[in-house]
GULO-509053 format. One record per residue (C-alpha): residue number from 1; chain; y, x negated, z negated. Coordinates in pm, whole numbers. Example, Ala and Ser with C-alpha at 12.3 -4.5 7.8 and 13.67 -1.06 7.14 Angstrom:
[site 1,A,[-450,-1230,-780]]
[site 2,A,[-106,-1367,-714]]
//
This chain:
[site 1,A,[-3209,-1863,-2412]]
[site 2,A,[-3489,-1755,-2677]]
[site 3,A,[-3675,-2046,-2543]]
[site 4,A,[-3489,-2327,-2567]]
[site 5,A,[-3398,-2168,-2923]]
[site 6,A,[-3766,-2158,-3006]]
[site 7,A,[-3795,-2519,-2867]]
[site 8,A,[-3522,-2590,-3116]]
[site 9,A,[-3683,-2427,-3419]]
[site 10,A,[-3987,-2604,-3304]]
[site 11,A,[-3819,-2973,-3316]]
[site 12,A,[-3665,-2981,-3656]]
[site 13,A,[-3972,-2780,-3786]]
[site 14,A,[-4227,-3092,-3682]]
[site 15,A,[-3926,-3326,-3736]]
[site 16,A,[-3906,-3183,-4105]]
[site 17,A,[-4280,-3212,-4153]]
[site 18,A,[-4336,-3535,-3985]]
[site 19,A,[-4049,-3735,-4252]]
[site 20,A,[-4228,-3509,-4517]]
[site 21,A,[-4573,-3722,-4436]]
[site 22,A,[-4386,-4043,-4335]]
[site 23,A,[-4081,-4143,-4581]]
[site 24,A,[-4153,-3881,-4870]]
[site 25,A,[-4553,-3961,-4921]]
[site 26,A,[-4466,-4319,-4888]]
[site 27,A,[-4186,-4274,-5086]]
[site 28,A,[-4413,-4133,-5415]]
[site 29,A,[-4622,-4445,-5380]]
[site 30,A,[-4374,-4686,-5407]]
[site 31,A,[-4422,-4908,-5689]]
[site 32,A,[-4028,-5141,-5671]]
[site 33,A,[-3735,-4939,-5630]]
[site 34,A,[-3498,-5234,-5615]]
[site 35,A,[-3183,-5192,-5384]]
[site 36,A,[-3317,-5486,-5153]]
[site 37,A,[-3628,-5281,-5168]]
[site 38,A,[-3514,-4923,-5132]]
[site 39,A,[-3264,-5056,-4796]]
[site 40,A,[-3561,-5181,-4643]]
[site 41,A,[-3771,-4877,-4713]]
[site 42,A,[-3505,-4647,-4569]]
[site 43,A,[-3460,-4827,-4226]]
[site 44,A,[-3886,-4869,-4202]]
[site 45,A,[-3957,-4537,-4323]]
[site 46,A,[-3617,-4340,-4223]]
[site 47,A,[-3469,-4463,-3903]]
[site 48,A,[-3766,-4599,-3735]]
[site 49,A,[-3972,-4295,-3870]]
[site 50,A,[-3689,-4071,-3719]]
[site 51,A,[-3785,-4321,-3352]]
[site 52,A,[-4152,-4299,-3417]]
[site 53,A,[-4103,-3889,-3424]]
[site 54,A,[-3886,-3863,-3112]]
[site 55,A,[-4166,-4061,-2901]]
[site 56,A,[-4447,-3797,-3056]]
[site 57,A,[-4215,-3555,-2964]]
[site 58,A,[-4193,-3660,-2632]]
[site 59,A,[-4565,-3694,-2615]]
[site 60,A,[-4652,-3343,-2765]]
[site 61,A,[-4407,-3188,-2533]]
[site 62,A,[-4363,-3335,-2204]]
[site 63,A,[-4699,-3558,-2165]]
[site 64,A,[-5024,-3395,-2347]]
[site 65,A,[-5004,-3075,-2247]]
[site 66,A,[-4982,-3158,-1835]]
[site 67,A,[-5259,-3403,-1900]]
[site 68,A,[-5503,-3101,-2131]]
[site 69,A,[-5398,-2887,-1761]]
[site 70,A,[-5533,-3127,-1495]]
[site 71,A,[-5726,-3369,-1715]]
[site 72,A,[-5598,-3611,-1505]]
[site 73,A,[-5649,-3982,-1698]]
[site 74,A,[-5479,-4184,-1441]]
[site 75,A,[-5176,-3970,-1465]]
[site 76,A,[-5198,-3994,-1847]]
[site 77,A,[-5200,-4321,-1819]]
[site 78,A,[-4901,-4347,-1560]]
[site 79,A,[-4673,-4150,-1809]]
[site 80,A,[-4768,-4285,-2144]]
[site 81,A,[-4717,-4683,-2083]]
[site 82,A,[-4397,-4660,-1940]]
[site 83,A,[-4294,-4491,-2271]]
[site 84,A,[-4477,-4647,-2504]]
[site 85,A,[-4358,-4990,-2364]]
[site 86,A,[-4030,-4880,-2357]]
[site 87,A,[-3984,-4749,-2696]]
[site 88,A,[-4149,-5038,-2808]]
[site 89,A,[-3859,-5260,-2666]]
[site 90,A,[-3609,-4973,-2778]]
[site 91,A,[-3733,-5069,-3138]]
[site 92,A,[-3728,-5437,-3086]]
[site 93,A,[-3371,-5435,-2982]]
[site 94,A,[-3257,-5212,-3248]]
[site 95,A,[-3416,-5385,-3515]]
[site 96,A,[-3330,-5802,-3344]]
[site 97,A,[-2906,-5681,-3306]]
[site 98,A,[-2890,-5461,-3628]]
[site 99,A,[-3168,-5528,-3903]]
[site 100,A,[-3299,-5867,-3793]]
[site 101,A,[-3305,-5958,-4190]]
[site 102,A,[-3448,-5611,-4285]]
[site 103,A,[-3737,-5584,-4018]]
[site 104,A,[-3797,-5920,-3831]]
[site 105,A,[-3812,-6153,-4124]]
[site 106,A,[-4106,-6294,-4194]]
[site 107,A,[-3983,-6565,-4483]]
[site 108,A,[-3913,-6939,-4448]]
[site 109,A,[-4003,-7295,-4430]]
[site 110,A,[-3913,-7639,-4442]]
[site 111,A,[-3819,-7862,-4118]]
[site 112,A,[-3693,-8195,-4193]]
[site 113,A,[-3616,-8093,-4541]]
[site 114,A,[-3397,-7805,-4407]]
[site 115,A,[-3470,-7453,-4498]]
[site 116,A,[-3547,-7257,-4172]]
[site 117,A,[-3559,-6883,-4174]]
[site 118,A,[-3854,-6757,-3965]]
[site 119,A,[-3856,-6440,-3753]]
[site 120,A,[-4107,-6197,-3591]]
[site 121,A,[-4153,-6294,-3272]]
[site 122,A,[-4131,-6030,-2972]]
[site 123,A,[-4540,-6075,-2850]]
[site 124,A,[-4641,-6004,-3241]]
[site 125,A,[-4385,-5722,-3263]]
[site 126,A,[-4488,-5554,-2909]]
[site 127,A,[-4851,-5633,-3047]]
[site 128,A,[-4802,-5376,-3369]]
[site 129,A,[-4598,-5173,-3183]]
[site 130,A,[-4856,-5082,-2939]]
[site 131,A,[-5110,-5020,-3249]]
[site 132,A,[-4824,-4811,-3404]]
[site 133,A,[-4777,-4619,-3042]]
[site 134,A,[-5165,-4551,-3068]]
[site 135,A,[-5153,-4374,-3328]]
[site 136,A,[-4866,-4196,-3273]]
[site 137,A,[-4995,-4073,-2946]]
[site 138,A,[-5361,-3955,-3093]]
[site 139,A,[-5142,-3764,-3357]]
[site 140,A,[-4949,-3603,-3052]]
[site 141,A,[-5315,-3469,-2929]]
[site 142,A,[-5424,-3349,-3258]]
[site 143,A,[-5118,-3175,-3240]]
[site 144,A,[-5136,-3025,-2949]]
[site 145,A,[-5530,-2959,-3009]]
[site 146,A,[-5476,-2741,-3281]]
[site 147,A,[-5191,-2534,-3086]]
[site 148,A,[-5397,-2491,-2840]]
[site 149,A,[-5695,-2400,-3050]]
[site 150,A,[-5472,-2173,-3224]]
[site 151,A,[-5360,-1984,-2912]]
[site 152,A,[-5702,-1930,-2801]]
[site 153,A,[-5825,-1784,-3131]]
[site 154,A,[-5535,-1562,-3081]]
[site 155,A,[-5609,-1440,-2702]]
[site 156,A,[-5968,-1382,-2822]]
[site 157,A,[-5886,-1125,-3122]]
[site 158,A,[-5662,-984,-2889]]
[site 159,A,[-5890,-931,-2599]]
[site 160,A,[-6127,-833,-2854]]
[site 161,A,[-5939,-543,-3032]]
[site 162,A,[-5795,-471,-2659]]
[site 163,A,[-6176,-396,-2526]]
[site 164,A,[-6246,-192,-2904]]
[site 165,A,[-5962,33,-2857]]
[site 166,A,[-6038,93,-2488]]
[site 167,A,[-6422,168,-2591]]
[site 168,A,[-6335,371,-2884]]
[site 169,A,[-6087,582,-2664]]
[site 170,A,[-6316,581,-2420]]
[site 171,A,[-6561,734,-2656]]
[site 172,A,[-6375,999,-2837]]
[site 173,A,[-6248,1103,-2462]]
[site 174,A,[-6606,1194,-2428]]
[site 175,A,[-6686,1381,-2733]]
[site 176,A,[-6304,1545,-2706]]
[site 177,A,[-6449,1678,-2326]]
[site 178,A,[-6759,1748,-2460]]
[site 179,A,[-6574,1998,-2742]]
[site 180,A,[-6324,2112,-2476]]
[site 181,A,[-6598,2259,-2265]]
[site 182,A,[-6797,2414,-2516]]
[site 183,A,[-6457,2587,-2678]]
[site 184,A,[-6344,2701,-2314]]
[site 185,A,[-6662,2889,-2261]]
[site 186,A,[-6680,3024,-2601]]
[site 187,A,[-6327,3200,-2537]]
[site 188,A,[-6439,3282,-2184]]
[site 189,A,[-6729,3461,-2314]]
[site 190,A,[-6506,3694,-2545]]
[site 191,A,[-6284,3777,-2253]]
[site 192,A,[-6600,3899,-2093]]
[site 193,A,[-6651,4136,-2365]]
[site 194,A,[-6267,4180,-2383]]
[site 195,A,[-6304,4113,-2766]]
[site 196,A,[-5975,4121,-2957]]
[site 197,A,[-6069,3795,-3112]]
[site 198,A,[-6000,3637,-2838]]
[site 199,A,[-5633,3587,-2893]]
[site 200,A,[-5697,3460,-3255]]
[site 201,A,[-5959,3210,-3048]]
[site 202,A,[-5699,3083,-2792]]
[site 203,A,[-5466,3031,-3098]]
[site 204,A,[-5661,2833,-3291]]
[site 205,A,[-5833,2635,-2987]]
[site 206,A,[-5430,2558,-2903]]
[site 207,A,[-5348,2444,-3278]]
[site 208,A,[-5687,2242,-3263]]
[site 209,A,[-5593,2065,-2862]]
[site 210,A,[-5232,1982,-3015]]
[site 211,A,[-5378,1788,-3327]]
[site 212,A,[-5646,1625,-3100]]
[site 213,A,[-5360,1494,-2826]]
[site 214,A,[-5130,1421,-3106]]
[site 215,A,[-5347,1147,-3212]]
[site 216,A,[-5264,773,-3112]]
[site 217,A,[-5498,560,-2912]]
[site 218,A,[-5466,250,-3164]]
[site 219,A,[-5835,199,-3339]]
[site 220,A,[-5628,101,-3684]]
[site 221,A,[-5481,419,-3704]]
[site 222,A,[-5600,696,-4025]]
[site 223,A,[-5565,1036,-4047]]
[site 224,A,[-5525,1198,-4380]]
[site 225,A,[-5858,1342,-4487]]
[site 226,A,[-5672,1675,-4554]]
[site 227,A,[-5551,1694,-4203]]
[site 228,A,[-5905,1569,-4050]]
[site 229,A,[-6017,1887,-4334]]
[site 230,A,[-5797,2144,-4198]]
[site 231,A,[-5900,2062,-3816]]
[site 232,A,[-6274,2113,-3885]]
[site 233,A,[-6212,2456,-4123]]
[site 234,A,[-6012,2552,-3758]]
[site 235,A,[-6320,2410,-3553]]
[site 236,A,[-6514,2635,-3781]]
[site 237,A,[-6330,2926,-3731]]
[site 238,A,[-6315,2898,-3384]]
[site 239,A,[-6690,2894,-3374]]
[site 240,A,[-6729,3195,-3627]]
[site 241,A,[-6516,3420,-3405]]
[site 242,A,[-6738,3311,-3097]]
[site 243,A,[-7066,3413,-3316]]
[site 244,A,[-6879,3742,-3500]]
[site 245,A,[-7131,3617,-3798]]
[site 246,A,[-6895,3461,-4088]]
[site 247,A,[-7249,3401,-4273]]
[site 248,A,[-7356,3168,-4094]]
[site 249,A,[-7179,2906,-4181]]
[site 250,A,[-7113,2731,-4510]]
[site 251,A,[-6850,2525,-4535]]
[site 252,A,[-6799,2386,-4859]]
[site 253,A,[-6488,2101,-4937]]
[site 254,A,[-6289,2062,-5256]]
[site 255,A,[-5975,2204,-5260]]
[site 256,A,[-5811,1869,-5381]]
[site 257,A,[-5920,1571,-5191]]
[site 258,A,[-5848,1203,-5252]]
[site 259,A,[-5544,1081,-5082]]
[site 260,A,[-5771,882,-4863]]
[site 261,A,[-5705,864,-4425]]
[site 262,A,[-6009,851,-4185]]
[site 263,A,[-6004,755,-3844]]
[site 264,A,[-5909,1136,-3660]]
[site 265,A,[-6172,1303,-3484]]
[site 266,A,[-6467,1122,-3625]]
[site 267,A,[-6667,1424,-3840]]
[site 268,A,[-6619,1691,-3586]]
[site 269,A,[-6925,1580,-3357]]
[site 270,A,[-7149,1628,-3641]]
[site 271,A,[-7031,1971,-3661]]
[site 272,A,[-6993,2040,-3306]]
[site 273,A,[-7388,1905,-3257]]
[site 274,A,[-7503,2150,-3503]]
[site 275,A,[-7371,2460,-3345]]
[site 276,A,[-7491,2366,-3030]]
[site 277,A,[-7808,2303,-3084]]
[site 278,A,[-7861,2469,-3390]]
[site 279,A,[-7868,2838,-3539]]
[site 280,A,[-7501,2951,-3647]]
[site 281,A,[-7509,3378,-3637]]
[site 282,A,[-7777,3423,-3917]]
[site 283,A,[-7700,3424,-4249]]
[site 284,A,[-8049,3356,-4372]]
[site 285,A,[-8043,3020,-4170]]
[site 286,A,[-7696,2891,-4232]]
[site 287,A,[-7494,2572,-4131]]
[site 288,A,[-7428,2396,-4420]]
[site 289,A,[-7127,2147,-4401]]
[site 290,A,[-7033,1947,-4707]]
[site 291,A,[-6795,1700,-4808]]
[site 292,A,[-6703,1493,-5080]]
[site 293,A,[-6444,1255,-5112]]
[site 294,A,[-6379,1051,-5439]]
[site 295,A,[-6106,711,-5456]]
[site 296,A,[-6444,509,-5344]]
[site 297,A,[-6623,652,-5089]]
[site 298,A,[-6666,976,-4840]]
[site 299,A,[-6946,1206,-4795]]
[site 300,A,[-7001,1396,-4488]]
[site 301,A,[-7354,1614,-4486]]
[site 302,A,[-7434,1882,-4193]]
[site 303,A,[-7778,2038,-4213]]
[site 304,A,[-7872,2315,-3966]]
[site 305,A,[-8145,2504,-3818]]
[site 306,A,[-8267,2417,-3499]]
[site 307,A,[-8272,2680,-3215]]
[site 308,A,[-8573,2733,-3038]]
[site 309,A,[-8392,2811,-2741]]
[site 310,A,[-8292,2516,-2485]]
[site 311,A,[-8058,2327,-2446]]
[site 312,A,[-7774,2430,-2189]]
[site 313,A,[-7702,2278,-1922]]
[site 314,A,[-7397,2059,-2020]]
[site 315,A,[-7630,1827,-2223]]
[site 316,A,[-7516,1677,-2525]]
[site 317,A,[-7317,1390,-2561]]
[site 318,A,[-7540,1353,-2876]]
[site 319,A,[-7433,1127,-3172]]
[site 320,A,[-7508,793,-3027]]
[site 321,A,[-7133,766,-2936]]
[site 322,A,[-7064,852,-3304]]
[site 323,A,[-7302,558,-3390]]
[site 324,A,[-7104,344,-3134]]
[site 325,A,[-6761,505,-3269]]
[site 326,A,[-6828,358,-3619]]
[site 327,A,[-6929,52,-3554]]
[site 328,A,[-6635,-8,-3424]]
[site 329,A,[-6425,105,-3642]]
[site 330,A,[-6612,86,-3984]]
[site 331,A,[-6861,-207,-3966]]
[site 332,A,[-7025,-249,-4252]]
[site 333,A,[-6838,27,-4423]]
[site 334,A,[-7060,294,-4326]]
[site 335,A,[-7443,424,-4373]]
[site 336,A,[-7574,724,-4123]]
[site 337,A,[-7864,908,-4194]]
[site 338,A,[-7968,1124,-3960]]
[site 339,A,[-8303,1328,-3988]]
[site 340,A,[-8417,1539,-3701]]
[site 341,A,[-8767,1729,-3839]]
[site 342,A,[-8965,2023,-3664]]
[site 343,A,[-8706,2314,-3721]]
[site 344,A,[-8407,2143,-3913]]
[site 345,A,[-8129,1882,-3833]]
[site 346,A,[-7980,1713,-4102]]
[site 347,A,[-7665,1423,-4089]]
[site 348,A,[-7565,1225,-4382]]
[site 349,A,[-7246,992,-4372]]
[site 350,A,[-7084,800,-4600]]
[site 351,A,[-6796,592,-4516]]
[site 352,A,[-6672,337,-4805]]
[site 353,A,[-6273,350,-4827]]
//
């Protein structure tokens, strides 16, 4: 039922646009508006513009698009003679019972002093009509050209922001596990100890899980910057209990922040890279986290000290997925710097609203 209303919606749509071209652009240029004049305009240009529509139609619905299918020419041809002959000889027969004065006369002359009144013959009328049919039929294809054209374009942005948001899911999946891991053995190393931080740990790893699987999958969606905020001051927390050194890491963020959004989950690698491979539990060699947000732009900066210790064994997921992540989402909206010297690590973003 929605189909045949859409092919409905569809018919008078074209059939609106095609009189549009037909009778109302010739009807601006007409130069005599003289009743004689204006009948015969309205049976050319109305009636037999109303025919000339229905045998597009027919063309643009129910012959071009089989033939753009198989690109079969001999079947094109088949389908489109019968028709066009026989709408030609539709016309004629219209025109020779009801407006033989209107369409078919062609003026007059003298035969033994008797005025004659001379008429368009049927081989000169099936002549232009096949011109006319022509035309109508390469306007069918242009049609149906740019529908199809359209369509395409379509599928393509769709496949193409179908395979971003699978690769940008894919990607925070990865730095998500990456955080997971680290967090679990964090809180399993204070159960060791049986430190009494370890409840305020699970709490805040729970708060920080639910925000994280509360986000959506779409790659449009943005966070508010105060929520993205509050998730990293509970990252930060988590990873100050696991160190017992509050010191050790500066975090510095206005208190009022521009009502802004940011895709979720995007500044917490930096973050998460510097305490792992960095020096977080001495207060003489903090981690510095800073960001500044203004009704233009965002500024994310993480410096750190880098541990002379190795790396563990997990490996680091590192911040080419981050790279990856923004291009995705924020192309050409974004400059990283990212300088990695002897004994200090130091990330610069800024993200243009």
């Amino acid at each position: 039922m929605n189909n045949a209303r859409k092919h409905i919606v569809e018919f008078f749509a074209l059939m609106l646009v095609w009189m549009i071209l037909v009778y109302g652009l010739n009807a601006i240029t007409l130069v005599k508006r003289t009743p004689q004049v204006m009948h015969s305009f309205h049976i050319n240009y109305g009636l037999f513009g109303i025919l000339n529509f229905l045998l597009c139609y027919v063309y643009l619905r129910w012959v071009v698009p089989p033939f753009l299918h198989s690109n079969n020419w001999g079947r094109l041809l088949v389908t489109v003679l019968p028709i066009m002959v026989g709408s030609i000889v539709l016309k004629y027969l219209i025109a020779d019972t009801f407006f033989r004065d209107t369409i078919l006369y062609t003026g007059y002359r003298y035969v033994n002093r008797e005025k004659v009144q001379l008429y368009q013959p049927f081989v000169t009328y099936f002549i232009n009509g096949l011109w006319s049919g022509v035309i109508i039929l390469i306007a069918a294809f242009a049609y149906c050209f740019f529908i199809s054209w359209l369509q395409e374009d379509k599928r393509r942005a769709l496949l193409q922001q179908q395979q971003q948001q699978a690769e940008s899911g894919f990607l925070k999946m990865q730095l998500n596990s990456h955080f997971l891991i680290n967090s679990l053995n964090s809180i399993y190393s204070l159960a060791l100890v049986n430190s009494p931080e370890v409840v305020t740990a699970h709490k805040t790893l729970t708060d920080l899980l639910a925000y994280m699987v509360n986000q959506p999958s779409d790659i449009a969606y943005r966070a508010p910057i105060e929520e993205e905020v509050r998730y990293l001051q509970d990252f930060v927390a988590l990873q100050r209990i696991r160190t017992g050194c509050n010191e050790g890491v500066i975090f510095d963020a206005p208190e009022v922040l521009p009502d802004k959004t940011v895709s979720p989950l995007l500044l917490v690698p930096f973050v998460e890279n510097a305490f792992k491979h960095g020096v977080s539990n001495r207060p003489d060699k903090p981690v510095t986290i800073t960001l500044i947000g203004d009704a233009q732009q965002l500024i994310f900066r993480v410096h750190n000290y880098i541990s002379g210790q190795q790396r563990d064994k997990t490996g680091g997921i590192g911040l080419d997925n981050v790279r990856k992540r923004l291009q995705l989402i924020y192309p050409g909206k974004h400059t990283l710097e990212v300088m990695d010297q002897k004994d200090e690590y130091y990330s610069n973003l800024v993200i243009n609203w």
